[in-house]
C-alpha positions as CSV (number, residue, x, y, z in Angstrom):
1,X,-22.4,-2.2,-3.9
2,X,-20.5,-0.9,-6.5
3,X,-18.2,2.0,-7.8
4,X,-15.7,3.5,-5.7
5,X,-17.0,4.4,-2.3
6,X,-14.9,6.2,0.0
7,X,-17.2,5.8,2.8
8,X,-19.9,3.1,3.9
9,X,-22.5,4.0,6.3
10,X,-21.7,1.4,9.6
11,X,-25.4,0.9,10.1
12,X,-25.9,0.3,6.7
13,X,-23.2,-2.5,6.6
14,X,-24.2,-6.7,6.9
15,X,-22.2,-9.6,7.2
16,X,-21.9,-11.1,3.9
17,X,-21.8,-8.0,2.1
18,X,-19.6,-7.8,-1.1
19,X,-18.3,-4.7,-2.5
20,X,-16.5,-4.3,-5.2
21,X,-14.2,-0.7,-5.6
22,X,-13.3,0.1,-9.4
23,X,-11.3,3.5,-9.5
24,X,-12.2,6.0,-12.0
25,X,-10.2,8.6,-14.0
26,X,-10.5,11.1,-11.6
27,X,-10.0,9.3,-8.1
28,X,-7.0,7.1,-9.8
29,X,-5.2,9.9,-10.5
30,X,-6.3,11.5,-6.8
31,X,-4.7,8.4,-5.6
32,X,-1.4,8.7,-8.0
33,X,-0.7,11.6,-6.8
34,X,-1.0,10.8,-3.8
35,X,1.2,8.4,-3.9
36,X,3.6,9.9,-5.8
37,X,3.1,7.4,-8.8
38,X,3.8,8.7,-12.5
39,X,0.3,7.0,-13.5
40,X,-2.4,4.4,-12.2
41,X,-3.9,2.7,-14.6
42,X,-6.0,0.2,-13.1
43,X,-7.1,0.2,-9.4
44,X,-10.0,-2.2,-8.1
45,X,-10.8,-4.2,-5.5
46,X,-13.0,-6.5,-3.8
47,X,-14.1,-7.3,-0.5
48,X,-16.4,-9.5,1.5
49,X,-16.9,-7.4,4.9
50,X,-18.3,-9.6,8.2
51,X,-19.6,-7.3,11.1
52,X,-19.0,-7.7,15.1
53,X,-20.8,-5.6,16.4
54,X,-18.9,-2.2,15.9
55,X,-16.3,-3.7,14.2
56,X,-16.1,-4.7,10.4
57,X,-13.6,-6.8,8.9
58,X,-13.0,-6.2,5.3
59,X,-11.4,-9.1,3.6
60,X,-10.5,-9.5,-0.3
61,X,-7.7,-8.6,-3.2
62,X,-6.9,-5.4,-4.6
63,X,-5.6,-5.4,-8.2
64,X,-3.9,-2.3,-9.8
65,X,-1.6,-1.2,-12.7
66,X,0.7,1.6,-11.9
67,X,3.9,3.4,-13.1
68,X,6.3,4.3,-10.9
69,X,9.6,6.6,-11.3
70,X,13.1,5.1,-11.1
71,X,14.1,6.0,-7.6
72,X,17.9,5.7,-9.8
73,X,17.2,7.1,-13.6
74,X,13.7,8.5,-13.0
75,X,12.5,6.1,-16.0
76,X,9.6,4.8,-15.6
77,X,9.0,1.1,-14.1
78,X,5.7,-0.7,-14.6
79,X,4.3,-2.4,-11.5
80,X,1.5,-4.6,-11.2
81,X,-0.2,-5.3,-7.9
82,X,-2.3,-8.1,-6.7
83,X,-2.5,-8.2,-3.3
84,X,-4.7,-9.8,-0.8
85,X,-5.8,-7.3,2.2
86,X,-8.0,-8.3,5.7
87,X,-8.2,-4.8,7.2
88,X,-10.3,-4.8,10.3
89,X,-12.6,-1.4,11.1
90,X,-12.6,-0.5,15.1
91,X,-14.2,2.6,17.0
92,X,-11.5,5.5,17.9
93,X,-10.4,4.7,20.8
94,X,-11.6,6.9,23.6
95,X,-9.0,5.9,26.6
96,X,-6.0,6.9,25.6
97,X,-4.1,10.3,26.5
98,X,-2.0,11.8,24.5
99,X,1.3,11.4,26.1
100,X,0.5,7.6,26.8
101,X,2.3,5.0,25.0
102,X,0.6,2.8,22.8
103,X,2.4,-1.1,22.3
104,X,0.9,-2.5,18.9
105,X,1.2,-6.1,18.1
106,X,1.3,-7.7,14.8
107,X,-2.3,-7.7,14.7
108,X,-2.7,-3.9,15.5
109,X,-1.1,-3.5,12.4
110,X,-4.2,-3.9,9.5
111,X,-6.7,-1.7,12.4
112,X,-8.4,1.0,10.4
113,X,-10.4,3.3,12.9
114,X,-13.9,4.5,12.4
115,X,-15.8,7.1,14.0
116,X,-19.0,5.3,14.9
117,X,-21.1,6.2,11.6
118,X,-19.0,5.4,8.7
119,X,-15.6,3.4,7.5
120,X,-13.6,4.9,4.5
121,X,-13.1,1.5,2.9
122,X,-11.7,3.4,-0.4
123,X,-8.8,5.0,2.0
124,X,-7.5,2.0,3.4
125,X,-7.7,0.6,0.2
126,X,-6.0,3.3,-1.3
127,X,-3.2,3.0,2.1
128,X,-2.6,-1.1,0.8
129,X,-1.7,0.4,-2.4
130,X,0.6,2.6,-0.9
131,X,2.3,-0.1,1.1
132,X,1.8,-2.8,-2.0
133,X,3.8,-1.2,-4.4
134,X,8.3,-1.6,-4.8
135,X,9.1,1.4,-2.1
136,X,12.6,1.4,-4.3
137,X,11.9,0.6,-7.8
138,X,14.5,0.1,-10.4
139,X,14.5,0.1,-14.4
140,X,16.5,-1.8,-16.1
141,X,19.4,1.2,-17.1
142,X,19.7,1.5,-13.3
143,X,23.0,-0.5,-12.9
144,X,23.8,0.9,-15.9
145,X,23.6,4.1,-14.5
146,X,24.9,3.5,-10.9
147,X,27.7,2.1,-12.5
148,X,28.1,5.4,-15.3
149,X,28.2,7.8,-12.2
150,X,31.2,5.3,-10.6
151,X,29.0,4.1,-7.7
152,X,29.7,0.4,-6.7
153,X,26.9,-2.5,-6.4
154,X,26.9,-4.1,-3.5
155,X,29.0,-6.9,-4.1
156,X,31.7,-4.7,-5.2
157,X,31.3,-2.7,-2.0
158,X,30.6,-5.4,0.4
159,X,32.3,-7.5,3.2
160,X,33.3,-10.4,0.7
161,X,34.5,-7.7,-2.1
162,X,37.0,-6.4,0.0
163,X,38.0,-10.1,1.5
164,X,38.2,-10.9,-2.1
165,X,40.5,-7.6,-3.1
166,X,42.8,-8.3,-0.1
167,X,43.2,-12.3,-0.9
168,X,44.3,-11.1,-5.2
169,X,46.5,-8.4,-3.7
């Protein structure tokens, strides 16, 4: 299988299956916006899935370019990502009411639900990305400009700073 499918039939998916996700024009600029990024170069991915019955675990790397904005200047800051992902496909839960807490464990935390006839593989995908890439990026004028606009770095605000300030003085 190739391109980038957003969804895969469940009963069409084997263990052993490969698929590989390349991001056009179109759905890489979807996902930039998405995402807030200033431009998405690159975005593919591949994955071996394994099935369990109604569960499919998608393992693999995803590999991007992207452009983010300055979260200081607005300049733009390259980023590239290459990041392994094992996301794990389970039926919507049916059990739980809506006022009931839910206790996840570090293994909840990669649990994409399906709803019994299809798993989005491209979303989640698209979700790693999101939490792959610098939530905080900086270009290099950013101290530069922190420092312009009279805001202190963090060793000239911290703790140690003002030890330091009080042992000169």
């Amino acid at each position: 299988m190739s391109g980038f499918d957003l969804k895969l039939k469940l009963d069409g998916v084997r263990s052993g299956d490969r698929v590989d996700l390349i991001a056009d024009d179109a759905e890489r600029k979807e996902i930039a916006d998405r995402l807030r990024l200033l431009g998405l170069d690159r975005m593919e991915a591949h994955a071996v899935l394994e099935r369990d019955g109604e569960e499919i675990r998608a393992t693999g790397r995803l590999r991007a370019s992207a452009e983010q904005a300055c979260v200081i200047t607005g300049d733009p800051v390259a980023a590239r990502i290459d990041e392994p992902f094992d996301l794990l496909f389970r039926p919507e839960p049916t059990e739980i009411r809506p006022d009931e807490e839910i206790e996840l464990s570090p293994d909840d935390c990669d649990v994409v639900f399906h709803d019994g006839a299809t798993i989005d593989l491209g979303a989640a995908i698209a979700d790693t990305l999101g939490l792959a890439i610098d939530p905080y990026p900086r270009s290099a004028g950013a101290d530069a400009a922190l420092q312009e606009a009279g805001i202190l770095s963090e060793a000239e605000a911290g703790p140690f700073a003002a030890l330091a300030k009080l042992k000169r003085d």
